[in-house]
MIBABA-907861 format. One record per residue: residue number from 1; residue in one letter; x, y, z of N, C-alpha, C, O, CB in turn. Coordinates in Angstrom, 2 decimals. Glycine has a CB too. Layout:
BEGIN
+-------+-------+---------+---------+---------+---------+---------+---------+---------+---------+---------+---------+---------+---------+---------+---------+---------+
! volum ! gumar !    n_xx !    n_yy !    n_zz !   ca_xx !   ca_yy !   ca_zz !    c_xx !    c_yy !    c_zz !    o_xx !    o_yy !    o_zz !   cb_xx !   cb_yy !   cb_zz !
+-------+-------+---------+---------+---------+---------+---------+---------+---------+---------+---------+---------+---------+---------+---------+---------+---------+
!   NUM !     a !       X !       Y !       Z !       X !       Y !       Z !       X !       Y !       Z !       X !       Y !       Z !       X !       Y !       Z !
...
+-------+-------+---------+---------+---------+---------+---------+---------+---------+---------+---------+---------+---------+---------+---------+---------+---------+
This chain:
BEGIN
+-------+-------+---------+---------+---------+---------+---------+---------+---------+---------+---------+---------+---------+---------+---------+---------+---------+
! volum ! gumar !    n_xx !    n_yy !    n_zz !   ca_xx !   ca_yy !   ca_zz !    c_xx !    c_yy !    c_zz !    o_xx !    o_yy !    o_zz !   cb_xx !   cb_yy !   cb_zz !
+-------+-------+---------+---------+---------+---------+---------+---------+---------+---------+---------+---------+---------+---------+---------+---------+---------+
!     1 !     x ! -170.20 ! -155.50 !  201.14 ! -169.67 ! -155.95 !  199.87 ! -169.09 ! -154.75 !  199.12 ! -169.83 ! -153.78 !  198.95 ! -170.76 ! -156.66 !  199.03 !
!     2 !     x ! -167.63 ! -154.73 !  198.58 ! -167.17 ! -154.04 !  197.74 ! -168.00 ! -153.68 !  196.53 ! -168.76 ! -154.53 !  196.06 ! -166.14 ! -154.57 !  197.50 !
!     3 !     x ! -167.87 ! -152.10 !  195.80 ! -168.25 ! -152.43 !  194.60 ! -166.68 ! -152.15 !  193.53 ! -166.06 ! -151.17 !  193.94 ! -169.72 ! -151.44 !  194.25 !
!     4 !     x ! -166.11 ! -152.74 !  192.48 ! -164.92 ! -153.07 !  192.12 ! -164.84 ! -151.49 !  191.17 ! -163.86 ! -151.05 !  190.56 ! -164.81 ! -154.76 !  191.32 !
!     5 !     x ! -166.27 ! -150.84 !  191.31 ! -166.36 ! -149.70 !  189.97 ! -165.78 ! -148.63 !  190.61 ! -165.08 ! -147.91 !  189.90 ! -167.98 ! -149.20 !  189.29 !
!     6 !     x ! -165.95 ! -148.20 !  192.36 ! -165.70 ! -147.50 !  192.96 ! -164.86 ! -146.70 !  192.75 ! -163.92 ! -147.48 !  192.62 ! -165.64 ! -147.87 !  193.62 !
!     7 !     x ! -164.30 ! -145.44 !  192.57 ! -162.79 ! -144.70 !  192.71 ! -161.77 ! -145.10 !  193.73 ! -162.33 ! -145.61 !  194.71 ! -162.96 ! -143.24 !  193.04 !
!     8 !     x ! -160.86 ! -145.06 !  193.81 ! -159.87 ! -145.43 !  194.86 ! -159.96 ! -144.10 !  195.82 ! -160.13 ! -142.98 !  195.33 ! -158.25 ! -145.75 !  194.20 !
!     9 !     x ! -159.83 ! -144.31 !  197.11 ! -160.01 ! -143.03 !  198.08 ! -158.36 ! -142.30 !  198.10 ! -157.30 ! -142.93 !  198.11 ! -160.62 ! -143.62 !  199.92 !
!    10 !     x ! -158.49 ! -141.28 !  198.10 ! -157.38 ! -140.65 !  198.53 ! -157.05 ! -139.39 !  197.45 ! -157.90 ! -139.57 !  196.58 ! -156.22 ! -141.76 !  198.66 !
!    11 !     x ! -156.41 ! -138.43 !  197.13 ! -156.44 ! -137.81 !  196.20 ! -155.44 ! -138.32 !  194.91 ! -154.50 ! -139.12 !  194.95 ! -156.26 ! -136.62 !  196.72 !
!    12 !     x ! -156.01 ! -137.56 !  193.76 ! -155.36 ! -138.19 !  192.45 ! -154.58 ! -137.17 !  191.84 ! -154.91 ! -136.00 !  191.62 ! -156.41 ! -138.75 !  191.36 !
!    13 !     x ! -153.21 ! -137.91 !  191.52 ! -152.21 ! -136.67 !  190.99 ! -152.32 ! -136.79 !  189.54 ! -152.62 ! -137.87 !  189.03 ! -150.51 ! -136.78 !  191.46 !
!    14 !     x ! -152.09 ! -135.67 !  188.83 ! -152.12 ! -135.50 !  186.97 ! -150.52 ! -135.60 !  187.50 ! -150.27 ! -135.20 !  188.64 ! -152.96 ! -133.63 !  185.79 !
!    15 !     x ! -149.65 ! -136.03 !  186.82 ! -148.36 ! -136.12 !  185.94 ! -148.28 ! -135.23 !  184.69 ! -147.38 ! -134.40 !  184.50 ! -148.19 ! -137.55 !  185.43 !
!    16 !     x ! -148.99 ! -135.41 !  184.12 ! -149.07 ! -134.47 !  182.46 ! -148.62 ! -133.15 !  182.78 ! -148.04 ! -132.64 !  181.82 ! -150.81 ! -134.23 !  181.66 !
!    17 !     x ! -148.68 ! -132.54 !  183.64 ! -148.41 ! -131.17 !  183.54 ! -149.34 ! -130.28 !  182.81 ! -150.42 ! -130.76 !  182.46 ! -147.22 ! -131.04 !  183.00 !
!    18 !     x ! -149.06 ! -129.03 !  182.53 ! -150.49 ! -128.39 !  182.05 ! -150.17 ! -128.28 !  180.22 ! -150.99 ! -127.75 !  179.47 ! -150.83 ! -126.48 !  182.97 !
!    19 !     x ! -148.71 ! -128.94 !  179.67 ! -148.16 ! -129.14 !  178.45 ! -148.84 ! -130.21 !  177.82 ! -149.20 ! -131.13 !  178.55 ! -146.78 ! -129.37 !  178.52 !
!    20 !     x ! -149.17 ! -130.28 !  176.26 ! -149.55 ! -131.30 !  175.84 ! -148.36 ! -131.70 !  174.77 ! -148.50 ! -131.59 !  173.55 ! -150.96 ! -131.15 !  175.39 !
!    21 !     x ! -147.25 ! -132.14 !  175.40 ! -146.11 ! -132.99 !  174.52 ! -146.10 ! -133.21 !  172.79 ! -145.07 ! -133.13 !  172.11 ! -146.20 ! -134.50 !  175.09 !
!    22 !     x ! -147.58 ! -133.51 !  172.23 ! -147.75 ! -133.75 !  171.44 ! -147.81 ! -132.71 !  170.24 ! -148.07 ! -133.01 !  169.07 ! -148.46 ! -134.35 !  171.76 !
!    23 !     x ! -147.52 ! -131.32 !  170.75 ! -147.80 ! -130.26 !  169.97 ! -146.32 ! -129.96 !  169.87 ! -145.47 ! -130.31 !  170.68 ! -148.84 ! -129.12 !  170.54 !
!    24 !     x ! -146.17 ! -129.39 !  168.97 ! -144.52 ! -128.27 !  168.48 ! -143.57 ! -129.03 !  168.18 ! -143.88 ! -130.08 !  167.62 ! -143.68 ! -127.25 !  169.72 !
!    25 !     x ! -141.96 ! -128.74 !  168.46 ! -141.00 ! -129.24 !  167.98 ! -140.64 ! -130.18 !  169.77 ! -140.65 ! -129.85 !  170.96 ! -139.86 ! -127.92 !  167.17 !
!    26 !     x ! -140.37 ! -131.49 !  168.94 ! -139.66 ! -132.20 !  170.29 ! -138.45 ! -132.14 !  170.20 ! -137.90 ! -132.44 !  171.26 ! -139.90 ! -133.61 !  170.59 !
!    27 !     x ! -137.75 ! -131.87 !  169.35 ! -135.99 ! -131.60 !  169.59 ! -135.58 ! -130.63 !  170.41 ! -135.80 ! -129.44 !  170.17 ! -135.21 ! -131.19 !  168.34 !
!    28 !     x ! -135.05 ! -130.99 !  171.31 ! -134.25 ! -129.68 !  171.76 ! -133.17 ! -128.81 !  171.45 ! -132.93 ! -127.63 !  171.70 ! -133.92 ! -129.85 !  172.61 !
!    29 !     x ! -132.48 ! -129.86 !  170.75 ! -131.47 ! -129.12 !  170.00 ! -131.36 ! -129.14 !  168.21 ! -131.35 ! -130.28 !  167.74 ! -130.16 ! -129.69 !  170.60 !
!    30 !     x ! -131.32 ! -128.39 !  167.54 ! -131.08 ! -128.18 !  166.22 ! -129.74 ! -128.75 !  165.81 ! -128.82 ! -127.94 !  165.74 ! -131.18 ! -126.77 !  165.94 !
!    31 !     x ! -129.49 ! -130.05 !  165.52 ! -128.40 ! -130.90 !  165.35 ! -128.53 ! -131.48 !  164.05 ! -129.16 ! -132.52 !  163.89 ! -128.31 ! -131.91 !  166.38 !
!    32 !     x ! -127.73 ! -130.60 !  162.72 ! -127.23 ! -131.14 !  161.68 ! -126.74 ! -132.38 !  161.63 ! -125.69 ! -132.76 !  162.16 ! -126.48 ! -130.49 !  161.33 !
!    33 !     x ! -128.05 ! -133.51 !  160.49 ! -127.54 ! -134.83 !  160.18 ! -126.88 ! -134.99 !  158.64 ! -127.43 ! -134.37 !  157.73 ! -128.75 ! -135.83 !  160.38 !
!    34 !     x ! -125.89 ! -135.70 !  158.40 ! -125.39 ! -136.35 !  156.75 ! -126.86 ! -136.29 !  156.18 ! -127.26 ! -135.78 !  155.14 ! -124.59 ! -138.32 !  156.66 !
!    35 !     x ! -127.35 ! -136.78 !  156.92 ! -129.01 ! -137.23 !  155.25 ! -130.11 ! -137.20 !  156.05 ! -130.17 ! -137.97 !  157.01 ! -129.18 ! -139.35 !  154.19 !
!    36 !     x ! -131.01 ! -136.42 !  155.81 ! -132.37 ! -136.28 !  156.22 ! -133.19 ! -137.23 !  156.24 ! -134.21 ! -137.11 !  155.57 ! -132.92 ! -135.50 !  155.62 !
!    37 !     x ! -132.99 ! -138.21 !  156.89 ! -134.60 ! -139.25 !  156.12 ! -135.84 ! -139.26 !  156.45 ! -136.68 ! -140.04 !  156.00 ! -134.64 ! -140.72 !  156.25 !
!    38 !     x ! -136.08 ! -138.26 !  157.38 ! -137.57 ! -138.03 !  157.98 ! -138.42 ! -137.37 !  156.95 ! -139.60 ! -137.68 !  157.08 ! -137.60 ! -137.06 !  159.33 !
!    39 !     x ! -138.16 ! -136.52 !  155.91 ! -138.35 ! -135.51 !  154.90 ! -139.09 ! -136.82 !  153.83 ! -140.22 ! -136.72 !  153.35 ! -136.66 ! -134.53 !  154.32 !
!    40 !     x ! -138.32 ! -137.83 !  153.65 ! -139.33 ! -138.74 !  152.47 ! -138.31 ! -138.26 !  151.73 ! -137.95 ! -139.32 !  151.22 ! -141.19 ! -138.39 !  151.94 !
!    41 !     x ! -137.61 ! -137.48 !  151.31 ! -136.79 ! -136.86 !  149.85 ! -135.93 ! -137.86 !  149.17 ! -135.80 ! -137.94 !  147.95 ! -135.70 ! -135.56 !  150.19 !
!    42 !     x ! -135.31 ! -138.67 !  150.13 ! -134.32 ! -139.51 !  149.41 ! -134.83 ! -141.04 !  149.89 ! -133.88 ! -141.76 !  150.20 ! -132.60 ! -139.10 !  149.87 !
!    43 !     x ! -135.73 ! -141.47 !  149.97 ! -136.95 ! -142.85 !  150.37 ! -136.59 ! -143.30 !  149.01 ! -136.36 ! -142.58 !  148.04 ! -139.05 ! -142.51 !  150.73 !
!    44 !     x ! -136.58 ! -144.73 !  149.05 ! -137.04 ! -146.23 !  147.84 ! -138.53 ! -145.51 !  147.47 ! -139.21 ! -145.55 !  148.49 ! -137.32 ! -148.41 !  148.84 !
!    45 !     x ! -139.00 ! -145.11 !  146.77 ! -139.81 ! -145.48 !  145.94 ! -140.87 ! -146.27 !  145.89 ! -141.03 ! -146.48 !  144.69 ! -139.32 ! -145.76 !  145.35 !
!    46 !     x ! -141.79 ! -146.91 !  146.56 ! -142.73 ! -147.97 !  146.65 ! -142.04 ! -149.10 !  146.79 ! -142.67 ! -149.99 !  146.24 ! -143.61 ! -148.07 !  145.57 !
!    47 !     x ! -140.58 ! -149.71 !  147.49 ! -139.97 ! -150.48 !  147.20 ! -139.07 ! -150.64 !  148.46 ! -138.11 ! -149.92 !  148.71 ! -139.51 ! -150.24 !  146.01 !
!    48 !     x ! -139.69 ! -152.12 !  149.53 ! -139.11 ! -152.18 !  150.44 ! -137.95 ! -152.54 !  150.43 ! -137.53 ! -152.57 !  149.27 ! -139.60 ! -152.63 !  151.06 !
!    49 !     x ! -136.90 ! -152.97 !  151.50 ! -136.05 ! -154.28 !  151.18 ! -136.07 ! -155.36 !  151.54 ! -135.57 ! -155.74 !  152.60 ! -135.08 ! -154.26 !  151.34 !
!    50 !     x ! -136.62 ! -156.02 !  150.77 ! -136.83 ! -157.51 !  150.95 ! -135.54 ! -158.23 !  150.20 ! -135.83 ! -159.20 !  149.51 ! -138.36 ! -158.00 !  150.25 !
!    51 !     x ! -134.44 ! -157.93 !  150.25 ! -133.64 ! -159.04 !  149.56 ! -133.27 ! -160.04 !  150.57 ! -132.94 ! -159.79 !  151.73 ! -132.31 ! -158.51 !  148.85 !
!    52 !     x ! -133.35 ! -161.12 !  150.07 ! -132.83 ! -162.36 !  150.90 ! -130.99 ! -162.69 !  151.74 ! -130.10 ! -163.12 !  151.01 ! -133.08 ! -163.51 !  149.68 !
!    53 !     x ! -130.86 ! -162.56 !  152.42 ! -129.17 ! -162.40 !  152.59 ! -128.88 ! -163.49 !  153.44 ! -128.76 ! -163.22 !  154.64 ! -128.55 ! -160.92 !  153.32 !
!    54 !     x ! -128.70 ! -164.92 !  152.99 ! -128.01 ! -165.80 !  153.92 ! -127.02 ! -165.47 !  154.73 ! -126.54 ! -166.40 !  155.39 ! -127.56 ! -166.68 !  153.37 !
!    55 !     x ! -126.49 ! -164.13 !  154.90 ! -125.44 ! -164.14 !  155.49 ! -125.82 ! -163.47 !  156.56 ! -124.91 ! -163.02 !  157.25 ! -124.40 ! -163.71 !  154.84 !
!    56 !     x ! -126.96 ! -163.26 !  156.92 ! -127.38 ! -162.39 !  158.15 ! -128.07 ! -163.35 !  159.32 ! -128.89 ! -162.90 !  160.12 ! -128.52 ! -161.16 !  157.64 !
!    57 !     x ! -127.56 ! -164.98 !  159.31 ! -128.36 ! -165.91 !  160.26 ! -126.91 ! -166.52 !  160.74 ! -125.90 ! -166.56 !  160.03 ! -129.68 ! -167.13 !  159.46 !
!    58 !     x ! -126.98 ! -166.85 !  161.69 ! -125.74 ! -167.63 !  162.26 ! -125.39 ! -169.24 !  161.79 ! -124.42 ! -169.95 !  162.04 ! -125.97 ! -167.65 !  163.85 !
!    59 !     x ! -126.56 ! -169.48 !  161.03 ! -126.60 ! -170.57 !  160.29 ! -126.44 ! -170.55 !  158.82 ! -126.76 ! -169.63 !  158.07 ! -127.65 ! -171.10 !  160.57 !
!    60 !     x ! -125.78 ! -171.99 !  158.41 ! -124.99 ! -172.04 !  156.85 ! -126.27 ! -173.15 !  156.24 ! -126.40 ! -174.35 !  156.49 ! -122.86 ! -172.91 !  156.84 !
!    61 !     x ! -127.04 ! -172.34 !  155.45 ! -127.80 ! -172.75 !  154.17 ! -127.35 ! -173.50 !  152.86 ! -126.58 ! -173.16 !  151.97 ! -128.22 ! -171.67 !  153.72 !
!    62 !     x ! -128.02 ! -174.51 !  153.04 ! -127.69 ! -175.31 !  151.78 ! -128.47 ! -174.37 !  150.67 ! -129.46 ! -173.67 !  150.88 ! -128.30 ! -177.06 !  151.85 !
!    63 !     x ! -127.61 ! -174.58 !  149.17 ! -128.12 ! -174.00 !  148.24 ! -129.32 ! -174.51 !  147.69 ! -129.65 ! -174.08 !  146.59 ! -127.30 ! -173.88 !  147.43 !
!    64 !     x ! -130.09 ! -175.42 !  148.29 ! -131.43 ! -175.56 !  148.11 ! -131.99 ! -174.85 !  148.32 ! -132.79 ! -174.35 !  147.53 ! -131.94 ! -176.25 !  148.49 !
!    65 !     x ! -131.76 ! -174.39 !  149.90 ! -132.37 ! -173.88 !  151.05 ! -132.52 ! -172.19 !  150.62 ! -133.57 ! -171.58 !  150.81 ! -131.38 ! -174.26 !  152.50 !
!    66 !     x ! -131.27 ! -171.56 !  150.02 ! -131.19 ! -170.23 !  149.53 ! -132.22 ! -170.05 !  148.07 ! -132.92 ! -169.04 !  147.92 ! -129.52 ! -169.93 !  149.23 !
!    67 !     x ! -132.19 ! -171.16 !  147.07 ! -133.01 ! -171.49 !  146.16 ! -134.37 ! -171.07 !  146.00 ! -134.91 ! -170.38 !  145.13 ! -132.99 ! -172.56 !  146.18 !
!    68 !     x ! -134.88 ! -171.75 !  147.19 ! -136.49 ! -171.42 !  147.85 ! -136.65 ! -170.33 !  148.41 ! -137.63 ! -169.68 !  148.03 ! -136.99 ! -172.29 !  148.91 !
!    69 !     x ! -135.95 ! -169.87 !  149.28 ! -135.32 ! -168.32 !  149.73 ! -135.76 ! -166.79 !  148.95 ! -136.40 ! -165.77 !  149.22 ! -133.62 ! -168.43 !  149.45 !
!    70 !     x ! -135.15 ! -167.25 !  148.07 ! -135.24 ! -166.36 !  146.40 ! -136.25 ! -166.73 !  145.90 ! -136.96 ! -165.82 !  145.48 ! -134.13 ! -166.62 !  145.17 !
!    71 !     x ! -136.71 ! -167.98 !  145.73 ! -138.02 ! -168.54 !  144.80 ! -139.15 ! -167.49 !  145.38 ! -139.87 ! -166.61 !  144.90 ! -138.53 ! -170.49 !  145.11 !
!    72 !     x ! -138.94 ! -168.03 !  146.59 ! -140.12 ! -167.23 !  147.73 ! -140.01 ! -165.70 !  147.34 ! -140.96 ! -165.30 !  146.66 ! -139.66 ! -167.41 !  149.69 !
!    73 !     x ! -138.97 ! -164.69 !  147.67 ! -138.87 ! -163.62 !  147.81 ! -139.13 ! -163.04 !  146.39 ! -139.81 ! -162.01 !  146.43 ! -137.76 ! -163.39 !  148.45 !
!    74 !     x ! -138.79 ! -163.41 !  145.23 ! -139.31 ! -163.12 !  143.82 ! -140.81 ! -162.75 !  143.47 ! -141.33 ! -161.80 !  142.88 ! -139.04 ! -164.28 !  143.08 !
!    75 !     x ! -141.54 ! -164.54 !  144.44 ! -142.94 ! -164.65 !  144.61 ! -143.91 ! -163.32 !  144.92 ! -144.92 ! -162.72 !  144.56 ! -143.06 ! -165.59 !  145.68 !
!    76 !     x ! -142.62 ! -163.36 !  146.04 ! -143.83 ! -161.94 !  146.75 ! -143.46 ! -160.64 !  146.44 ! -144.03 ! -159.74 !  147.05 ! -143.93 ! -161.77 !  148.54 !
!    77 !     x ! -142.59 ! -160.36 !  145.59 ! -142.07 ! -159.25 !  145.08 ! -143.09 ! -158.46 !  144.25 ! -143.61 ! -157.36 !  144.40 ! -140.94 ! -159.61 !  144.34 !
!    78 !     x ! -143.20 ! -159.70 !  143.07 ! -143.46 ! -159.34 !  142.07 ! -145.33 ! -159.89 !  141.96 ! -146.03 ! -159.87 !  140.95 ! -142.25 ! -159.91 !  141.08 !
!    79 !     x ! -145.71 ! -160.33 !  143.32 ! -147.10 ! -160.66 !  143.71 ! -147.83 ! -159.80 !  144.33 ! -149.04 ! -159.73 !  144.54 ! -147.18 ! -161.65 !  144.43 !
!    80 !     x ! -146.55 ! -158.85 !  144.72 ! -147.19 ! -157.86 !  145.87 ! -147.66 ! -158.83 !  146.88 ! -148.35 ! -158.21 !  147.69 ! -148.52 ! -156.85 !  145.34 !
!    81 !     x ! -147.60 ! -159.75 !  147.11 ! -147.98 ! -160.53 !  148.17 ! -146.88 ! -160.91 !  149.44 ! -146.33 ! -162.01 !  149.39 ! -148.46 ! -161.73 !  147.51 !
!    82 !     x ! -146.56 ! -159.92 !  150.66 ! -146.01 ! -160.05 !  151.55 ! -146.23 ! -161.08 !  152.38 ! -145.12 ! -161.39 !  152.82 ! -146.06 ! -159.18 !  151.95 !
!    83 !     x ! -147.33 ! -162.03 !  152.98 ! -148.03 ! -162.75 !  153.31 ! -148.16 ! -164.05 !  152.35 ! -149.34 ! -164.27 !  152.08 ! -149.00 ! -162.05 !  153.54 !
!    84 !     x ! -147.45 ! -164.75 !  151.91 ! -148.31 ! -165.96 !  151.09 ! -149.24 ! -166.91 !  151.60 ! -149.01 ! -167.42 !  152.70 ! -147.50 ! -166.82 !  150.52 !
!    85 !     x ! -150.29 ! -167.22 !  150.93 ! -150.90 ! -168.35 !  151.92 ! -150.05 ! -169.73 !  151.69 ! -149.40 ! -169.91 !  150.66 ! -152.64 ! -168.66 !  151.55 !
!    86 !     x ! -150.11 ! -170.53 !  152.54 ! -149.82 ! -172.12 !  152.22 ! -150.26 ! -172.58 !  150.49 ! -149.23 ! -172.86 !  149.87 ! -150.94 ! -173.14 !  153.47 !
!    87 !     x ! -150.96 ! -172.66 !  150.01 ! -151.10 ! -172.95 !  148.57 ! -150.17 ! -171.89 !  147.69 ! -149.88 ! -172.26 !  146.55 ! -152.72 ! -172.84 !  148.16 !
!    88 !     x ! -149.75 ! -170.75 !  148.08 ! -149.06 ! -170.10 !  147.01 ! -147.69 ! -170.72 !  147.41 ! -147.02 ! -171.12 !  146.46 ! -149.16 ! -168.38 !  146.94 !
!    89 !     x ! -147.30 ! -170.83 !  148.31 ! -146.10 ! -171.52 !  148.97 ! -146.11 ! -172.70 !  148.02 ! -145.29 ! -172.77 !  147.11 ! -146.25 ! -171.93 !  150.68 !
!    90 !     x ! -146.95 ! -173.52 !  148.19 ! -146.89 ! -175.05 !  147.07 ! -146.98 ! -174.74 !  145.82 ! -146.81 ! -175.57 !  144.93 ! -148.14 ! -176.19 !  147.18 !
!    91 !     x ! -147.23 ! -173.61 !  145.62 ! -147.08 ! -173.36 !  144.10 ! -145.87 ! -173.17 !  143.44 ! -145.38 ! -173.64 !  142.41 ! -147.73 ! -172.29 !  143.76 !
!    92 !     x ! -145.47 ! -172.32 !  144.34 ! -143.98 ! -172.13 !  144.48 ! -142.78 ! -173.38 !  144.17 ! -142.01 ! -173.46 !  143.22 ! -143.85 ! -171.71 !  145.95 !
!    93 !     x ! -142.92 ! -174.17 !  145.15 ! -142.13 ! -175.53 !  145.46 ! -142.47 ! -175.91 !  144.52 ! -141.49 ! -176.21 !  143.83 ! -142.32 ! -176.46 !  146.59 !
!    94 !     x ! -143.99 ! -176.23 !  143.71 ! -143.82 ! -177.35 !  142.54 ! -142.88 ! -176.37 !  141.04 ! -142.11 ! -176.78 !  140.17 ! -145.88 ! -178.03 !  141.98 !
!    95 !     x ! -143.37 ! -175.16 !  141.30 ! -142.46 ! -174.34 !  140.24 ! -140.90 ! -174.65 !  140.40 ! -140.00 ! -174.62 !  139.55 ! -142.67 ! -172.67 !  140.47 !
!    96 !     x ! -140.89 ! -174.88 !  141.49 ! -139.01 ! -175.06 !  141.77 ! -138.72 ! -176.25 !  140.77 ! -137.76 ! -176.26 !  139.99 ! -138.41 ! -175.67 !  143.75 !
!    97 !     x ! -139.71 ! -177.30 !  140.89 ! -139.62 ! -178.96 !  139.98 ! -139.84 ! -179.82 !  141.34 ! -139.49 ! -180.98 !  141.12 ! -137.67 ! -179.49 !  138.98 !
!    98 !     x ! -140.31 ! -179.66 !  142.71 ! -140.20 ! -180.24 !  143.51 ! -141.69 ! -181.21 !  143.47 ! -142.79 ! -180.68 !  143.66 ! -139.80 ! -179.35 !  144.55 !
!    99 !     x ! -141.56 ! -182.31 !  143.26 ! -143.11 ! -183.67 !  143.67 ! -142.47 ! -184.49 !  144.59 ! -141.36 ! -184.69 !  145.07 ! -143.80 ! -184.98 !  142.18 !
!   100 !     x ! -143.91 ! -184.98 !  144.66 ! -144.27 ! -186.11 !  145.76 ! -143.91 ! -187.34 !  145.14 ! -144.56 ! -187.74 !  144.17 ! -145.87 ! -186.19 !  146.23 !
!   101 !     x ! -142.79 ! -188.10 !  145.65 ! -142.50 ! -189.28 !  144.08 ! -142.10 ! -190.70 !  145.78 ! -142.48 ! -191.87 !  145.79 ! -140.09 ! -188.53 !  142.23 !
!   102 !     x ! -141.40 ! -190.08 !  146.78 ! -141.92 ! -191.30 !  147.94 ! -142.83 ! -191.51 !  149.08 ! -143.78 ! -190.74 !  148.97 ! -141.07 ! -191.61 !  148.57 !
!   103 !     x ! -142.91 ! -192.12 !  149.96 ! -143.88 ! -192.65 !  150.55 ! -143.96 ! -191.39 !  151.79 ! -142.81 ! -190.99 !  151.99 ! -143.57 ! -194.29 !  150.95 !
!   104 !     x ! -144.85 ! -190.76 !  152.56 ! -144.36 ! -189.74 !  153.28 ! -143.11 ! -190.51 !  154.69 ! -143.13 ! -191.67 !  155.10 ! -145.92 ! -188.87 !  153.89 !
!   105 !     x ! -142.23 ! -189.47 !  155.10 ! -142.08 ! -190.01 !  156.20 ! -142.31 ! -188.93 !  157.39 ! -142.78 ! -187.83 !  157.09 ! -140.80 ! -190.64 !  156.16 !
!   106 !     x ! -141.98 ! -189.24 !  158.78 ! -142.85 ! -188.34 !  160.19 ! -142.28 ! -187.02 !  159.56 ! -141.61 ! -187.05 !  158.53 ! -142.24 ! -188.68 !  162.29 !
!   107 !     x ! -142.64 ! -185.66 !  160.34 ! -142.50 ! -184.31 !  159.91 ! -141.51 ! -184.31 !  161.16 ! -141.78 ! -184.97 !  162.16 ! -143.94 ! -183.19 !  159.78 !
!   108 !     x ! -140.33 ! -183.54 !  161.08 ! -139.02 ! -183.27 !  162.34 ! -139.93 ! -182.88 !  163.32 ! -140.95 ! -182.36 !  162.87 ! -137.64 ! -181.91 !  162.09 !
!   109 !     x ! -139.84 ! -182.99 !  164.73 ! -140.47 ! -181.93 !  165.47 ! -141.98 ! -182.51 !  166.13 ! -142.45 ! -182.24 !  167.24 ! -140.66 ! -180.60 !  164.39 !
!   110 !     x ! -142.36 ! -183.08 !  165.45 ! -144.15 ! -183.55 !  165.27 ! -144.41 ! -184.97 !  166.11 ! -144.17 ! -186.06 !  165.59 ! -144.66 ! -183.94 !  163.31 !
!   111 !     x ! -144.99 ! -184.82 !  167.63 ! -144.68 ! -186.13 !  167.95 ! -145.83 ! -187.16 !  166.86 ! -146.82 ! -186.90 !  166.17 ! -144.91 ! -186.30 !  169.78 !
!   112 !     x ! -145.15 ! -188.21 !  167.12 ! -145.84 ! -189.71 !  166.42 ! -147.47 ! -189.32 !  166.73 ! -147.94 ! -188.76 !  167.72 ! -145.25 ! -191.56 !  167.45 !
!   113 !     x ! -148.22 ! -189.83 !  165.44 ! -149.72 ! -189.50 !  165.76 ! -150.16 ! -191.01 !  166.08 ! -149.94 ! -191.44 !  164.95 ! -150.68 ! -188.68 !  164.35 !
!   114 !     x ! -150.64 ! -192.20 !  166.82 ! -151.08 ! -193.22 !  166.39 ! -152.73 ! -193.28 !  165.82 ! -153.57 ! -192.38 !  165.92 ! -150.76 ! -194.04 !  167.44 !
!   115 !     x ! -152.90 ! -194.70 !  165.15 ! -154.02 ! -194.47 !  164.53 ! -155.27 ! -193.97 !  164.83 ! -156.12 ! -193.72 !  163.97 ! -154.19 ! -195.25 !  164.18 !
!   116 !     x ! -155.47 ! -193.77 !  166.52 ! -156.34 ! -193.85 !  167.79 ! -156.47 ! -192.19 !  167.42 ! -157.55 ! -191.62 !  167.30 ! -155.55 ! -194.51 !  169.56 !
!   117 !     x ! -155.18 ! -191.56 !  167.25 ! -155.56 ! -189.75 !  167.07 ! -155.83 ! -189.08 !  166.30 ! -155.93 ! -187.87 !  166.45 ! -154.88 ! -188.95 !  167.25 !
!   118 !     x ! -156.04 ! -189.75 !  165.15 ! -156.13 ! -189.64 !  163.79 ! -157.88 ! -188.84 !  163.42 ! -158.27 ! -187.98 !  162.63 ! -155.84 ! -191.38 !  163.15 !
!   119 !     x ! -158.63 ! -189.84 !  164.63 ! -160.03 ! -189.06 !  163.96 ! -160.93 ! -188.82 !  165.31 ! -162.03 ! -188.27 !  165.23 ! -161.03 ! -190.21 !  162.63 !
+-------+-------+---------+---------+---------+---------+---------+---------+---------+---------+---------+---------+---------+---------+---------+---------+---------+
């Protein structure tokens, strides 16, 4: 019977070399850039970019759709909350003026539940 802990037979090569990569300068060449941004010097400020840009999806948004977009992105701006849970989300939507005023109908996508799957 094998044991699976065993070493493999044969000899074992290091790759690493006797260098540890992780120390000194990794550039090889000293190549002047327009703007430094590794330095932090010219960085936003505590301030990602989160702006919303319909124009960066291959798809055309109804101005509802951009509405909530912004509603949302305001939310978490000014919530510090990158993450919303589902209830801040509905908080959101009813802030928009959005209720429940008809009967539900199926969700796109969601096959049919019958009454049998229900519980």
């Amino acid at each position: 019977m094998s044991n699976d802990l065993t070493p493999p037979a044969g000899p074992i090569f290091d790759r690493r070399g006797n260098q540890d990569r992780r120390k000194g300068e990794r550039r090889k060449k000293n190549i002047p850039v327009a703007v430094e941004r590794r330095s932090g010097k010219d960085r936003r400020v505590g301030e990602r970019r989160r702006q919303v840009d319909p124009t960066t999806c291959e798809r055309d948004y109804t101005s509802e759709e951009i509405e909530f977009m912004r509603a949302m992105d305001d939310y978490k701006r000014y919530n510090r909350r990158p993450f919303p849970t589902w209830s801040e989300v509905l908080e959101v939507l009813r802030a928009l003026g959005y209720r429940k005023v008809e009967a539900p109908t199926p969700i796109p996508g969601v096959p049919h539940r019958g009454p049998s799957a229900s519980g």
